[in-house]
C-alpha angles and dihedrals in degrees: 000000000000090000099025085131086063096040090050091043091048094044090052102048093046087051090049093051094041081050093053109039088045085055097041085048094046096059094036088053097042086044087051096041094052103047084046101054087037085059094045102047085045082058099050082048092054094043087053102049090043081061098042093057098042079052090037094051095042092051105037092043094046089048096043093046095054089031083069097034087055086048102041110014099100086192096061086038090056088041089057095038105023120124097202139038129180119203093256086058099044082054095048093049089047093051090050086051091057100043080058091062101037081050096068117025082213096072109084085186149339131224145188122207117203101183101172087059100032096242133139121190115203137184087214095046145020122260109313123193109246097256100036087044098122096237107077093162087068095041092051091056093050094056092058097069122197100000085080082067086078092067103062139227100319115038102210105210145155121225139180115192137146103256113191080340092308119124114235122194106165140130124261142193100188127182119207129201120204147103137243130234116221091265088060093251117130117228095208132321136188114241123209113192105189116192101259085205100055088046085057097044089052089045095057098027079070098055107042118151114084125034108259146143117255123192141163116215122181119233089283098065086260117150117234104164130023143173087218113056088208093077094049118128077002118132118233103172088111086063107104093230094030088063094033086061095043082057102041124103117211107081091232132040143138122220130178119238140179121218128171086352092300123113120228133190101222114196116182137190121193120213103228096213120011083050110231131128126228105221115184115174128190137172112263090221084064097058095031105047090103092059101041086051099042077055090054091050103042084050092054091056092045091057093049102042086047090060093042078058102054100040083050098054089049098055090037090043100055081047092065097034092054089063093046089050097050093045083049095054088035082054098042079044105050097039121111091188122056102255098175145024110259090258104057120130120234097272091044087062098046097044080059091057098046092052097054088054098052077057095057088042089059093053091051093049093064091067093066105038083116083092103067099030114145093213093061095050085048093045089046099048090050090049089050093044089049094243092119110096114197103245126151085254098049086049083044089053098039092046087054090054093055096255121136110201111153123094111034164129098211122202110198118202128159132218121222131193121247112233088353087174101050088040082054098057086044097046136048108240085251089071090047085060099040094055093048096055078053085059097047089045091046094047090049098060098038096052095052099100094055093048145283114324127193110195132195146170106263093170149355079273112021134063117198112227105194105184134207099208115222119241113275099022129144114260090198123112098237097062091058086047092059090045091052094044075068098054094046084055106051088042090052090050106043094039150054102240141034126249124201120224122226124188142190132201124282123266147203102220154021095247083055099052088083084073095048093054101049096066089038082064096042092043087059090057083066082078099097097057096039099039142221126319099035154114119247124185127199114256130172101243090065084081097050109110120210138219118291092209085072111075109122099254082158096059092044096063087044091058102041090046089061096048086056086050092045094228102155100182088044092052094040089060102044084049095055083050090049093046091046091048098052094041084078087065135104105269089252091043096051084049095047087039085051100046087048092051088047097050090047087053087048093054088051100037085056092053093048098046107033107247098298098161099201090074089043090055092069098053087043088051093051098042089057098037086057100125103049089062112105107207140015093241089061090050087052101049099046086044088049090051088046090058103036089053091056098048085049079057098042085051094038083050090048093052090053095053085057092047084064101047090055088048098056091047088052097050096051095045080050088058105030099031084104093056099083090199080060102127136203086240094052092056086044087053099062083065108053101224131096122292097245095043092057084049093060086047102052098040083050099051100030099038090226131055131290082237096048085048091057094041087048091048094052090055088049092053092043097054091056095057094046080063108035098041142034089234117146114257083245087050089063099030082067097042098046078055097256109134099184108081089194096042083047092054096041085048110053090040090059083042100046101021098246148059109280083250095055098041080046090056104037092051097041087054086051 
């Protein structure tokens, strides 16, 4: 109870650290967590698709090949229809039949079925009568007729049969080819056993990487290929995932599932025309043993940087509780008047203190309450403005309000602010206030030894200094130059911002002052031509007009030409000319001079970037915001961005123009490049423009010709359909738009590398 301050302090800081490190653990280990989940499941994705189209390539390419051979091959025709075979043709048939299987290491074996004449042909046998062939299974199916259509294109089956007196006992996926007569019967059909294990072997070889289980099912939840021999020829339909994927439709997809207590990761691929789905499954705690383990760790370092910080706000804590505790005994000690009940914490004790001394503050802020009277601002503004008539009263009342304005000779200057407007969106009015009271106070002291100064706020930005000289005292400017260099100074060292002095003549009398500060106040427009920071003095030439004939038209069109051109440093330059020549003008004349420069740059920034009014805003901003400006190198500079920024739009707009252009070419070569009367001026025509200017653009943007593009494009063309098709090299020399066989041939070689044939056979064997 005697330190419950520090308990409380201590408590508070150690909840607020065990607050923020659990939250900042929370969102690094659900960050982590998530990018690395994301990662792993992407890698079970990529494993599985890597799976689907080894599986998709060995299927579909084995189907398709002896699809073809069953429609066009005459010699299996005649195998499967003949009526007679002499013992040179059934060897023949049988040797084709063998060169099929030794042609693909997935096809355990290949039959022909001849029906009509009771025949089979078989890569593993010679000619077998229907009813004594080895594999009964098949034949069996055969017989069936058309009911073996319900099982789809690969007939998964297991079959154990006596081959050239060795026993076989394997797994099979087998396609047959045939048709059906009306009464269900087959004539005769071509049968193609492919090794079920080496599918599987090939399958898993391609996704290597995580221990999983990888399987092929047909569109009736039927396992055709499996990891695991066990689920062979099993159905599966009756699984939950397995029939929320038969269901699904996107063709890919991955879903979480539990099975026996255990969570796996299921990715799936469907085939889109042979009808068979790719099924890889893996543990999640395979995939997922980074992240479990990155939590672990992020929570270890959580534990112990919670303690660190608990043990560290105890001991700095204490460090900043022992202080507290000793100013509140200094404070119970050193009072005269009971400030707290005997029980009071030592906040408690302090707050009291405090608050007895904002009383005390209060009192003392009556006496000088001279500063901030309303009368003396009132008194001083009428004096300035030459209202103030010099009466016994007036003196009476002057002389009340603590002002001492007889004698003589007075001196009038104003103070204004540096960048007020940008001071006023950083600061609260309060701090405004608070930092023109530092300026009055500043200017004060500093003035005392030229004579007595009263000091107000005239305006948001200006305060008025209205001086009693002292006696003696020099009546030439550059004394008063040299007082208010001080006051610059002081002001420089002891605040956040500059002022700029302004100053009139000395005069003789109060009625006079008026005049003084008139040219005090038209002194401090010369701001803007000798800059922030600094001391101006009134001189008489500041009234002198001159000509009107004189404003720079000249260097106006210069400058506007060049923004049309886009030629920055030339515009830069002709804009510092145009700055240095009006900053010889009257004040009214450099603003009206300005406006008339920015509108001029309005009207051309409207023809250059078509009216888009968001980079006009800025010029009409400025234009109107003139006058708040303090310099002329600040006008300058933000003029200068303003322009610069339209003529990088005009340029940005211009490269897109060009974007298109290209594009345009390159769509038409896309769509024509197989027309060989196809010309470089009907691609130019589809723009519009000149044939040499679409040239520059092209080469510009594309780095090559619009002719090497075409050329490049044709070979590209003409190497996917080496690969895709059995076209003759001549074929595709005419579809690619290459009428020259022999041009076609000596070019692609220089293009590729090699002759049309080699770059067919390489890739093909890729």
């Amino acid at each position: 109870m005697k330190n419950s301050v520090l308990v409380r302090t201590i408590f508070f800081h150690s909840m607020l650290v065990l607050i923020l490190v659990s939250l900042v653990s929370f969102f690094m280990m659900n960050i982590v967590s998530r990018g690395l989940t994301k990662e792993a499941k992407a890698s079970v994705d990529t494993m599985t698709e890597q799976a689907y189209h080894t599986a998709d390539v060995l299927l579909r390419s084995t189907y398709y090949y002896f699809g073809q051979l069953y429609t066009n091959d005459m010699e299996i025709f005649n195998a499967m229809y003949g009526d007679e075979f002499t013992g040179m043709q059934s060897k023949r048939i049988r040797d084709k039949l063998v060169d099929l299987k030794a042609a693909n290491p997935l096809i355990e074996s290949v039959y022909i079925y001849n029906m009509n004449h009771d025949i089979v042909f078989s890569s593993e046998s010679t000619r077998n009568t229907v009813d004594s062939f080895y594999d009964n299974g098949m034949t069996e199916l055969l017989k069936k007729g058309q009911k073996m259509g319900n099982r789809g294109v690969f007939i998964p089956r297991r079959e154990r049969f006596s081959s050239n007196n060795t026993p076989v006992d394997m797994n099979l996926l087998s396609i047959v080819y045939t048709q059906f007569k009306q009464d269900g019967a087959s004539d005769g059909a071509l049968v193609v056993n492919l090794n079920q294990q080496t599918l599987q072997e090939l399958i898993n070889k391609a996704g290597q990487g995580i221990s999983r289980q990888s399987m092929i099912i047909n569109q009736q939840g039927m396992v055709l290929s499996h990891s695991d021999p066990q689920f062979l020829m099993k159905s599966i339909a009756d699984e939950r995932y397995i029939d929320e994927i038969l269901h699904s439709e996107h063709t890919r997809g991955q879903i979480s599932v539990s099975i026996k207590g255990d969570n796996y990761l299921v990715a799936y691929l469907k085939s889109d025309q042979l009808g068979w789905i790719a099924i890889s499954m893996v543990e999640e705690n395979s995939v997922l043993g980074t992240v479990i383990m990155v939590q672990r760790f992020i929570l270890c370092i959580t534990g112990l940087f919670i303690i660190i910080a608990i043990v560290s706000a105890v001991l700095s804590i204490r460090s900043i509780y022992i202080p507290v505790r000793n100013l509140a005994r200094k404070i119970g000690g050193s009072s005269t008047k009971p400030l707290h009940s005997p029980h009071a914490n030592e906040y408690e004790m302090i707050e009291s203190w405090i608050s007895h001394q904002e009383e005390r503050v209060q009192d003392l802020q009556s006496s000088i309450s001279r500063y901030s009277d309303a009368g003396k601002k009132e008194l001083l503004k009428e004096v300035i403005l030459g209202v103030f008539k010099e009466t016994p009263a007036n003196l009476k009342r002057s002389h009340n309000l603590g002002i001492l304005l007889d004698g003589g000779p007075y001196l009038a200057a104003a103070i204004r602010i540096d960048n007020y407007y940008s001071l006023s969106n950083r600061f609260q009015l309060e701090d405004l206030a608070l930092f023109k009271y530092a300026i009055m106070n500043i200017a004060d002291e500093t003035m005392r030894t030229y004579g007595t100064a009263e000091l107000f706020e005239y305006s948001d930005d200006t305060i008025a200094v209205l001086i009693n000289l002292a006696e003696g005292q020099s009546h030439h400017a550059d004394a008063y130059h040299k007082a208010f260099n001080e006051v610059l100074g002081n002001i420089r060292e002891y605040l956040p911002f500059s002022v700029t002095i302004s100053f009139g003549t000395v005069v003789h009398s109060l009625v006079q002052v008026t005049y003084s500060w008139s040219q005090a106040c038209q002194a401090a427009q010369y701001r803007i031509v000798h800059g922030t920071g600094t001391v101006i003095a009134y001189e008489p030439e500041m009234s002198q007009r001159m000509p009107a004939d004189e404003y720079p038209y000249q260097l106006e069109k210069m400058i506007t030409d060049q923004m049309k051109t886009g030629n920055k440093r030339k515009h830069r330059t002709l804009v510092d000319e145009f700055f240095e020549t009006i900053s010889k003008y009257q004040y009214e004349e450099i603003i009206q001079y300005l406006s008339q420069m920015v509108i001029m740059s309005e009207r051309v920034a409207k023809v250059i970037t078509d009216d888009d009014e968001l980079l006009h805003m800025d010029l009409s901003s400025l234009s109107e915001s003139l006058r708040q400006w303090d310099t002329l190198a600040h006008i300058k500079e933000e003029y200068i961005r303003i322009c610069e920024k339209i003529m990088d739009f005009r340029d940005n707009d211009f490269s897109l123009r060009g974007v298109k252009v290209v594009d345009k070419v390159k769509e038409y070569i896309h769509t024509e490049y197989s027309n060989p009367d196809l010309t470089i001026d009907d691609l130019v025509k589809q723009t519009g423009m000149t044939k040499n200017h679409v040239r520059k653009i092209f080469n510009d943007l594309c780095g090559e010709t619009i002719s090497q593009y075409l050329s490049n494009y044709r070979f590209e063309k003409a190497k996917e359909l080496l690969i895709q098709t059995d076209y003759s090299a001549a074929r595709i020399s005419e579809m690619v738009g290459i009428a020259n066989s022999n041009y076609f041939y000596v070019s692609f070689k220089k293009y590729a590398g090699k002759s049309p044939q080699h770059y067919r056979m390489e890739h093909r064997l890729n």
